[in-house]
C-alpha positions as CSV (number, residue, x, y, z in Angstrom):
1,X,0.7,125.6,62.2
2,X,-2.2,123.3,62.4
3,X,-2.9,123.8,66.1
4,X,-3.3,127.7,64.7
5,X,-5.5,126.8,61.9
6,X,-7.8,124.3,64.2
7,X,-8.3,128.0,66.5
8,X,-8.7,130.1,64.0
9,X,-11.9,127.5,62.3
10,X,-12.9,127.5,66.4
11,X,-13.2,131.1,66.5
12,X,-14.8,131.2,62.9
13,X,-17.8,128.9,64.4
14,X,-17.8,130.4,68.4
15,X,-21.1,132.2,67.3
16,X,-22.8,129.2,66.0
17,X,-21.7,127.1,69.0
18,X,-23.0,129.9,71.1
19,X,-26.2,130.5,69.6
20,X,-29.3,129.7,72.0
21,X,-31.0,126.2,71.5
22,X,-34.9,126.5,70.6
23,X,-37.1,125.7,73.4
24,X,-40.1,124.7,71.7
25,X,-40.0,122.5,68.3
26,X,-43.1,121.7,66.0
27,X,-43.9,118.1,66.3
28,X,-43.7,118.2,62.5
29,X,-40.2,119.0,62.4
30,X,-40.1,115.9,64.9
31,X,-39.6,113.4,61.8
32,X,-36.2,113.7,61.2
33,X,-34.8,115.0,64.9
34,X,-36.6,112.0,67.4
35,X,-34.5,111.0,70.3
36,X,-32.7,107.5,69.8
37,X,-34.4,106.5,73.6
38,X,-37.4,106.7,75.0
39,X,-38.6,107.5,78.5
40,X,-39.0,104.7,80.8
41,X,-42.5,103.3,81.0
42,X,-43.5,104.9,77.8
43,X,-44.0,102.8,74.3
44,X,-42.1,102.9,71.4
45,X,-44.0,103.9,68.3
46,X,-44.9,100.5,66.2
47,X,-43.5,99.7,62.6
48,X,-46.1,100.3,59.9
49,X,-45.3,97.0,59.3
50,X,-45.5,94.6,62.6
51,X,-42.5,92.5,63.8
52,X,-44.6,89.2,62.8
53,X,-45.0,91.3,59.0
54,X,-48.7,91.9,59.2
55,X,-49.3,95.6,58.2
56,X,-51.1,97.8,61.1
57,X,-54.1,99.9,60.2
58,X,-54.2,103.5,60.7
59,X,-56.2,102.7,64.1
60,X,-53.6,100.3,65.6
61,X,-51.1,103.5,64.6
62,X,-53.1,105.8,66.2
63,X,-53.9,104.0,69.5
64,X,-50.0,103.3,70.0
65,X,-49.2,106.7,69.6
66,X,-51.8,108.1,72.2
67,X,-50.5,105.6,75.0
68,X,-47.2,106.9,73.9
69,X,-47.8,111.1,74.2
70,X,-49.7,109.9,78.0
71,X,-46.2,108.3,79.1
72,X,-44.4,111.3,78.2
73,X,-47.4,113.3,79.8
74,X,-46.8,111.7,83.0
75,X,-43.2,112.4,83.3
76,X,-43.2,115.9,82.2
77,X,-46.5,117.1,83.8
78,X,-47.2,118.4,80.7
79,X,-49.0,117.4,77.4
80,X,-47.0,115.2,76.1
81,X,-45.4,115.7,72.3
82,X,-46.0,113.7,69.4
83,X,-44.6,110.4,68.7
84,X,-41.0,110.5,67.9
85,X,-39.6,107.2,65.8
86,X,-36.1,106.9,66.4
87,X,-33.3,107.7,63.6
88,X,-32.9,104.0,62.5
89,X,-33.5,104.5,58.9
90,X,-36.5,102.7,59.1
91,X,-40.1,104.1,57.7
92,X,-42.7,105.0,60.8
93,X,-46.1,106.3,60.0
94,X,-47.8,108.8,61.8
95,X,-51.2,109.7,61.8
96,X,-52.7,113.0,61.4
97,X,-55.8,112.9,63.3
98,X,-53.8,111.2,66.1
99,X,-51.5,114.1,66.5
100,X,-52.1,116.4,69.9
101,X,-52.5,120.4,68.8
102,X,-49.3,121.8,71.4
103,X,-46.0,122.1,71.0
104,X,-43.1,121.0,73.5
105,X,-42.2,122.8,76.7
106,X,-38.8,124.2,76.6
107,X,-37.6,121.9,79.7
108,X,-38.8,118.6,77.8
109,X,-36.9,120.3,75.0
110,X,-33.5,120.6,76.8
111,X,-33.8,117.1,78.6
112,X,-31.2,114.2,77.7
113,X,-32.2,110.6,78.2
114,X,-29.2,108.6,79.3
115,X,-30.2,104.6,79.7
116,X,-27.6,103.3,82.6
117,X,-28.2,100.1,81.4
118,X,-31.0,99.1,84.2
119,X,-33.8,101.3,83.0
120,X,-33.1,104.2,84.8
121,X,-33.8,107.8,83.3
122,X,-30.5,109.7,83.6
123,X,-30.3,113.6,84.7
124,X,-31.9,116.5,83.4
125,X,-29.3,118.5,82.0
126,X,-29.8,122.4,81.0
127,X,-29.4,123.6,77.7
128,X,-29.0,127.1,79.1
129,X,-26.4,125.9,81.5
130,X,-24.7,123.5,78.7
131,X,-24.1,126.0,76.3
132,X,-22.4,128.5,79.1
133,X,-20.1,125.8,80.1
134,X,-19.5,124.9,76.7
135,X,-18.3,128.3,76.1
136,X,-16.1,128.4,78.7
137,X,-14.5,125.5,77.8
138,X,-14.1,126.4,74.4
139,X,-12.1,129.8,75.6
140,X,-10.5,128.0,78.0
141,X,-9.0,125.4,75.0
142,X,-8.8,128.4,72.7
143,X,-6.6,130.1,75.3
144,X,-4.6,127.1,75.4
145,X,-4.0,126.5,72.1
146,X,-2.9,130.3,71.7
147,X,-0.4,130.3,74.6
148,X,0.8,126.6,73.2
149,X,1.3,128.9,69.5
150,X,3.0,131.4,71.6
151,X,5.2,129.4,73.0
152,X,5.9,127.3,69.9
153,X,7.1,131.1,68.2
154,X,9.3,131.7,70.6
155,X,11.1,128.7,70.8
156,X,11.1,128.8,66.9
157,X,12.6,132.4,67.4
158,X,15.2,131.3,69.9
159,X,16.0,128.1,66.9
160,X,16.3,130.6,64.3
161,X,18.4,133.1,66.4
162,X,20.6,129.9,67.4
163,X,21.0,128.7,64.0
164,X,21.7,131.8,62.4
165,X,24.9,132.7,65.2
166,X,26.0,129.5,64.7
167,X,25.9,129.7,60.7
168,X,27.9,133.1,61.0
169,X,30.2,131.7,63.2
170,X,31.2,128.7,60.8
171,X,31.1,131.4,58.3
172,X,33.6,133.2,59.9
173,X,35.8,129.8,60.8
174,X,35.3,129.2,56.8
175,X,37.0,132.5,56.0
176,X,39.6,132.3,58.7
177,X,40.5,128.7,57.3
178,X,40.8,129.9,53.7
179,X,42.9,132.6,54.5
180,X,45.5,130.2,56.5
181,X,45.3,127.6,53.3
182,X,46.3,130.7,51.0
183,X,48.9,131.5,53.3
184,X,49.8,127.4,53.4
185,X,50.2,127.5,49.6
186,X,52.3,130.5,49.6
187,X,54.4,129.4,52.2
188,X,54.9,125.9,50.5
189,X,55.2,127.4,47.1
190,X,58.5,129.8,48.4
191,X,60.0,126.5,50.0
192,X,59.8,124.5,47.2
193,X,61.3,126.9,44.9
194,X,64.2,127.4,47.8
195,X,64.4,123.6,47.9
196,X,64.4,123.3,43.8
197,X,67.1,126.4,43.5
198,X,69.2,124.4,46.1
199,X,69.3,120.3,44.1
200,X,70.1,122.6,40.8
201,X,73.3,124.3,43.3
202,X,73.3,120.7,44.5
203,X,73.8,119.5,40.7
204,X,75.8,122.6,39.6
205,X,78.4,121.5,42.2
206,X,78.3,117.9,41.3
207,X,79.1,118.5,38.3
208,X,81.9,120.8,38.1
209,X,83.3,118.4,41.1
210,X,82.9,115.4,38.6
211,X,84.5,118.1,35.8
212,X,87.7,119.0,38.5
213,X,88.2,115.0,39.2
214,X,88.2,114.4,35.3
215,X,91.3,117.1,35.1
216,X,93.0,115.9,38.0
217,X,92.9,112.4,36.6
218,X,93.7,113.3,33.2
219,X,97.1,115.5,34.4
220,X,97.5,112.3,36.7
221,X,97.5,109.9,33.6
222,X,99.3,111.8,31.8
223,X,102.4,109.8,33.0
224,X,100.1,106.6,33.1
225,X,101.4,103.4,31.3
226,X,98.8,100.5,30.6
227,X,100.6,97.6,32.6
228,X,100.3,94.9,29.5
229,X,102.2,95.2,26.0
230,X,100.0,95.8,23.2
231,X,101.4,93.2,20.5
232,X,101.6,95.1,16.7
233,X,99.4,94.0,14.2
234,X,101.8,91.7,12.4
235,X,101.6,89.7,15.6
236,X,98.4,88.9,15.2
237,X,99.0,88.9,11.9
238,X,101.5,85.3,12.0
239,X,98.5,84.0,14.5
240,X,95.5,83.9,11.4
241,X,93.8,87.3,12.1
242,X,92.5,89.3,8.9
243,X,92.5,93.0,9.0
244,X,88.8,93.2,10.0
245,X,89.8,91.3,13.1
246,X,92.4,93.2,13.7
247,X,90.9,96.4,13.7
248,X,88.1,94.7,16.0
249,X,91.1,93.6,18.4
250,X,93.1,97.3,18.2
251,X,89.5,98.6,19.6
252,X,89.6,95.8,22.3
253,X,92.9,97.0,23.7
254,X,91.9,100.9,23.3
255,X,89.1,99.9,25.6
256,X,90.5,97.9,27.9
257,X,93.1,100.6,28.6
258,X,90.5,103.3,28.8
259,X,88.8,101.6,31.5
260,X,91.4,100.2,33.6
261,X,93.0,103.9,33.1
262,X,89.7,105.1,34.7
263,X,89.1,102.5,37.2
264,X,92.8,102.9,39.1
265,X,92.3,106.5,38.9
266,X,88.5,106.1,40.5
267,X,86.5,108.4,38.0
268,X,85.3,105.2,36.2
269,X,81.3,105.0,36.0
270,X,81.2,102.5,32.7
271,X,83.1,99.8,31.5
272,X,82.0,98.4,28.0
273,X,84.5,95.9,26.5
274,X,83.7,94.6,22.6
275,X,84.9,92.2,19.7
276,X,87.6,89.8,21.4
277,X,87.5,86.1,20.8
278,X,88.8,83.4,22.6
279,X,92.4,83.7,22.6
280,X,94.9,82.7,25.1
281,X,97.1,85.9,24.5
282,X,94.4,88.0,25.2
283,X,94.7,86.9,29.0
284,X,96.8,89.4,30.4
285,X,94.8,92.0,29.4
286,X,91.5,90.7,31.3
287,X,93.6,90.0,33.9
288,X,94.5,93.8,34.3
289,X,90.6,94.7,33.9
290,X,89.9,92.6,36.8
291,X,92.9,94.1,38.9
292,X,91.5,97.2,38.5
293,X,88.1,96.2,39.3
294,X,89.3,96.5,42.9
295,X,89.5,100.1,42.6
296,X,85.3,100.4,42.0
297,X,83.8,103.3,44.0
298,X,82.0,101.3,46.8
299,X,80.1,104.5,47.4
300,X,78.8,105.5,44.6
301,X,75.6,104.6,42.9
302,X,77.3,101.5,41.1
303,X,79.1,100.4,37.9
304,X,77.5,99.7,34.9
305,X,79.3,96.8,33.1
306,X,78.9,96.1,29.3
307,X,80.1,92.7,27.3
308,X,79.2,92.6,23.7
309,X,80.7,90.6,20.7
310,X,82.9,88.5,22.9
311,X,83.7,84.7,22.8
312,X,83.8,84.0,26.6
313,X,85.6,81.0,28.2
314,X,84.9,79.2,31.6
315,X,87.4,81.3,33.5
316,X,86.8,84.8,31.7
317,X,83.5,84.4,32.7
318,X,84.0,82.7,36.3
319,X,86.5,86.1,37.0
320,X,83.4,88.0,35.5
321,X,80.9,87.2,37.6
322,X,83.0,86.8,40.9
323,X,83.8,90.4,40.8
324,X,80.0,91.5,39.9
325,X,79.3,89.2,43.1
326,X,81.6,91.3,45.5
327,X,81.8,94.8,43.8
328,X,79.4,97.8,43.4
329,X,78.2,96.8,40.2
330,X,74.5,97.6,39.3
331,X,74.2,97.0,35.8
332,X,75.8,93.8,33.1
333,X,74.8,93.9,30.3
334,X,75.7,90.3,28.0
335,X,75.5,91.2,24.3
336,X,75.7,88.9,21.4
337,X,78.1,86.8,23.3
338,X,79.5,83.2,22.7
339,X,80.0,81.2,25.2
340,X,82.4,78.2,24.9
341,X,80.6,76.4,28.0
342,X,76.5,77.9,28.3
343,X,76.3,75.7,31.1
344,X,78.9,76.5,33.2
345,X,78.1,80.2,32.4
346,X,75.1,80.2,33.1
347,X,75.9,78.6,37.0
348,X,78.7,81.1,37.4
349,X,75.2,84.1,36.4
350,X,73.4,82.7,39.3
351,X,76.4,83.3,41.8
352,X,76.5,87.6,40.1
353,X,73.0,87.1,40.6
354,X,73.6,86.6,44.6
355,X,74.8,90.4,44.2
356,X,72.6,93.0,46.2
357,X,73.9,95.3,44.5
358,X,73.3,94.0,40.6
359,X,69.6,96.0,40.2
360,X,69.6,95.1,36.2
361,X,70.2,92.3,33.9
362,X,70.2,92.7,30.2
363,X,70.4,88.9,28.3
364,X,70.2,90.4,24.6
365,X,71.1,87.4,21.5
366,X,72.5,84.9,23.9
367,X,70.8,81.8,22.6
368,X,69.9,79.4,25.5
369,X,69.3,76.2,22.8
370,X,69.4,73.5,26.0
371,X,66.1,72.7,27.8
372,X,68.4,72.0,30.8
373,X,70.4,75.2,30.2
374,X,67.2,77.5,30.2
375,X,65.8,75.8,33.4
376,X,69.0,76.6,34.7
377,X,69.2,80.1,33.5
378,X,65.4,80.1,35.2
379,X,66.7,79.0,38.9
380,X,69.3,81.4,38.4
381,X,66.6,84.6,38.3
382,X,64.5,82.6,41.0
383,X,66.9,82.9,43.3
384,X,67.9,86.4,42.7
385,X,66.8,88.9,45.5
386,X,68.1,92.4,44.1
387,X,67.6,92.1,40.2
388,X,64.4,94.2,39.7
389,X,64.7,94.8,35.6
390,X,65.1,92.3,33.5
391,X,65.9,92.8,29.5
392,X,65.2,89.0,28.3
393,X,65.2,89.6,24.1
394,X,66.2,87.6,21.2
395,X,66.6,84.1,22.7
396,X,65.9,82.9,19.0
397,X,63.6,79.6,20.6
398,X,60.2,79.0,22.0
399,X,62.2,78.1,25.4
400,X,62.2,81.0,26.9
401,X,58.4,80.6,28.1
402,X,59.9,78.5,31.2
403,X,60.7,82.1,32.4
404,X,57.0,83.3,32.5
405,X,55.9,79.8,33.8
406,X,58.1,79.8,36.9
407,X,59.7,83.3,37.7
408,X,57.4,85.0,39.8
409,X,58.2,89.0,38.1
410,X,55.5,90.6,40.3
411,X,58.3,92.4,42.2
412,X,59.8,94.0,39.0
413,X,60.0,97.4,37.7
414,X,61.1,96.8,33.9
415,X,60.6,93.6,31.9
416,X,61.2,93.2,28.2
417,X,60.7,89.7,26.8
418,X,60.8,90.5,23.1
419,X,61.0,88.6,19.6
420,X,60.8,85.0,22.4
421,X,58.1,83.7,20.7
422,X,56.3,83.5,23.5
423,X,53.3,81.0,23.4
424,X,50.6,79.2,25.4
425,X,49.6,79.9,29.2
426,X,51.7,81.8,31.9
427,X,51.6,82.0,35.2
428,X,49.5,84.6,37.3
429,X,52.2,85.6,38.9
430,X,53.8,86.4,35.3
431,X,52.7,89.3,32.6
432,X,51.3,87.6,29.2
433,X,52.5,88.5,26.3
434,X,51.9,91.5,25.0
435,X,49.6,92.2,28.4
436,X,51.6,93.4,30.7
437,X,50.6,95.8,33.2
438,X,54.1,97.1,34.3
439,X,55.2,100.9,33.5
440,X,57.7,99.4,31.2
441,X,57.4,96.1,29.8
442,X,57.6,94.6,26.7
443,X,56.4,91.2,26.0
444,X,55.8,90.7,22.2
C-alpha cells in the first residue's frame, strides 16, 4: 500500500515535474538561486568583508564583479550575467551601478557546471532534453510500480482464495469431528449402561448363590455336633467363676461353635471370638477353632479375624498367628486383649505379619508399656510387606512415637494413630500428627 500511495503523490506532481524550465532569469532574482561553482577562469565574487577582515569599498566590489560577467562573457559568447554569490549563507554585496542591463541567454540558463576535480568544465546538458527524459523515466517507474501493485493484488487474491478453501475445509473436518465425538458419547454412554446392568446381574447372582450356600449349609448342619463338650455352668461354677463371667464364657462357646460350624461347612467370611480368659479348660475349644481354620476359602477375598476381651497365653497366641501366617486371612483385629507374655506376642505378630495375604492390622487398647516391647512391635511393621492399613489407637503412653520415627507409612492407604499422645518431631517419611495427607488418617 505504500508503493500505491508513493504513485499516486507521483502522478499528483507529473505536471509540475513536467512544466518547462525558464530560459531567461532577472539577475535580480540571481540572489537567492547562484550556482554553487563557477566557470573555469572566471572570479568568484569577493566577501564584503576581505579574507584578511578589511572591508572592501563599493569600487573594489564593482571592479570584481566586472572581471567576473567578462569570464562568463567569454565562455558563453554572450554578455555575461550578473555576479552570482554562491548559497553559502554568507552575506555578498552587489552593486547597482556595476550591474550589466541584459538578462541571461536561455542556453547559459540550462547549462550545469560539474568540477571533475581538475578544473575541467563538465557537459552542457539540455534542459529541454532533461525534462523529456525525466518524464520518461518517471512513466517508465510509474509503470513499474503499477504492474509491481498488480501483481501484489493478485497474489493477495490467490492468499485470500487459499486461505478461505482451507478455513472451510477445517470447518468442515470440525463438523465432521463433532459429529463422530457425539456419536462416541452415545456409543460409550449405551456400553456403560450394558456393562453397569450386567455387575448389578453379576451381584444379583452372587448373592442369591451366597443365599442358596447359606441353605444348603444350614439343612447340612442341621445334623452338625460341635466336636467339644460344653461344661454347665455349675462347672465353672466349683472353678471361681461369678455369673457375670459366666455369661461372658456361655457367649465364648456360642461363638466358637458358630464359627467353626461355618468354617467346616466353608460359608465362613468372619470369625470374632470375645470374653475368655486364661484358662486351661478352655483349650479344647481353641483347638477346634484352629482345626477348622484349615477349611478357609483360599479363593476368596480373605477372612476377617476378630479377638477382643481375651487373656491370651504364649501358645493361644503362637497357634494364632501361625494360621494368619499360612491362611487367607486379610484382616486381625487385637481388641482390649491381655497378654500373659507382650513379648513373645509381639515376636509371634511379626511372623502373621510375614503374611501376603494380612492387608490390615487393627492394635486397639493393647498397651505396649516396654521401650523394648514397642521397638519390637516397630521391627515387626518394618518388616511387613502386605499390611497397607494400619489402626494404631489407645496405646495409653507416649511410646508409640517410635512408630512415626522409624516406620516408613508412605506406602499406606489408611493410618489412624489416635489418643498416642503423639509428640515431638517425625520422620519425613511419616504423617505428623494431626497432618496427615492420606485419604484416611487419623493422627490426633
Amino acid at each position: 500500500m505504500r508503493g500505491l500511495r508513493a504513485s499516486l503523490d507521483i502522478l499528483d506532481n507529473l505536471d509540475t515535474l513536467l512544466s518547462p524550465l525558464p530560459r531567461t532569469q532577472d539577475l535580480h532574482s540571481f540572489d537567492a538561486k547562484i550556482p554553487a561553482r563557477w566557470p573555469a577562469g572566471s572570479q568568484q565574487p569577493q566577501r564584503e568583508d576581505g579574507e584578511d577582515g578589511k572591508k572592501k569599498t563599493p569600487e573594489d566590489g564593482a571592479e570584481g564583479r566586472q572581471n567576473g560577467l567578462s569570464s562568463v562573457s567569454g565562455i558563453t559568447g554572450s554578455p555575461a550575467p550578473g555576479p552570482q554569490a554562491p548559497s553559502t549563507g554568507r552575506n555578498y554585496k552587489v552593486s547597482r551601478e556595476a550591474k550589466p542591463q541584459y538578462k541571461m541567454s536561455a542556453e547559459y540558463a540550462g547549462k550545469r557546471q560539474r568540477d571533475s576535480g581538475e578544473g575541467r568544465t563538465g557537459a552542457v546538458i539540455d534542459p529541454e532534453k532533461t525534462s523529456a527524459t525525466s518524464a520518461a523515466d518517471l512513466e517508465s517507474m510509474l509503470k513499474q510500480a503499477l504492474g509491481r501493485i498488480a501483481s501484489l493484488e493478485r497474489q493477495h487474491e490467490e492468499i485470500q482464495a487459499s486461505v478461505e478453501g482451507e478455513t472451510r475445509a477445517l470447518r468442515e473436518d470440525i463438523c465432521k469431528l463433532e459429529e463422530a465425538n457425539k456419536a462416541l458419547q452415545v456409543s460409550m454412554e449405551r456400553d456403560t449402561r450394558a456393562l453397569q446392568d450386567d455387575i448389578e446381574a453379576l451381584k444379583s447372582e452372587n448373592d442369591a448363590l451366597k443365599w442358596s450356600l447359606k441353605r444348603l449349609a444350614s439343612k447340612v448342619q442341621e445334623g452338625w455336633e460341635y466336636p467339644v463338650t460344653i461344661q454347665p455352668d455349675e462347672y465353672w461354677q466349683r472353678k471361681g467363676y461369678d455369673d457375670p463371667a459366666i455369661v461372658y464364657l456361655t457367649n465364648f462357646f456360642e461363638e466358637l461353635k458358630f464359627a467353626v460350624s461355618q468354617l467346616e461347612h466353608g460359608v465362613c467370611e468372619i470369625v470374632t471370638v470375645c470374653c475368655a480368659g486364661n484358662d486351661e479348660d478352655l483349650m479344647p475349644h481353641w483347638n477346634a477353632l484352629f482345626r477348622s481354620f484349615n477349611y478357609i476359602n483360599r479363593y476368596d477375598k480373605g477372612m476377617v479375624l476378630r479377638l477382643h476381651y481375651i487373656e491370651l497365653n504364649e501358645e493361644i497366641m503362637r497357634q494364632i498367628c501361625n494360621h494368619i501366617r499360612h491362611k487367607n486371612i486379610r484382616q486381625v483385629s487385637f481388641e482390649n486383649n491381655r497378654f500373659t507374655n507382650m513379648r513373645g506376642a509381639i515376636i509371634e505378630l511379626e511372623n502373621a505379619l510375614k503374611s501376603p495375604k494380612l492387608k490390615c492390622l487393627t492394635w486397639y487398647r493393647n498397651p505396649i508399656v516396654s521401650v523394648e516391647d514397642m521397638n519390637l512391635f516397630t521391627r515387626a511393621l518394618s518388616r511387613s510387606d502386605a499390611v497397607d492399613e494400619l489402626t494404631f489407637t489407645r496405646n495409653g503412653n507416649g511410646n508409640a512415637q517410635a512408630l512415626l520415627s522409624v516406620v516408613d507409612f508412605s506406602r499406606y492407604k489408611l493410618l489412624n494413630f489416635s489418643s498416642n499422645y503423639l509428640r515431638g518431631h517425625v520422620s519425613s517419611s511419616s504423617p505428623s500428627p494431626g497432618e496427615c495427607k492420606k485419604p484416611h488418617c487419623c493422627c490426633c
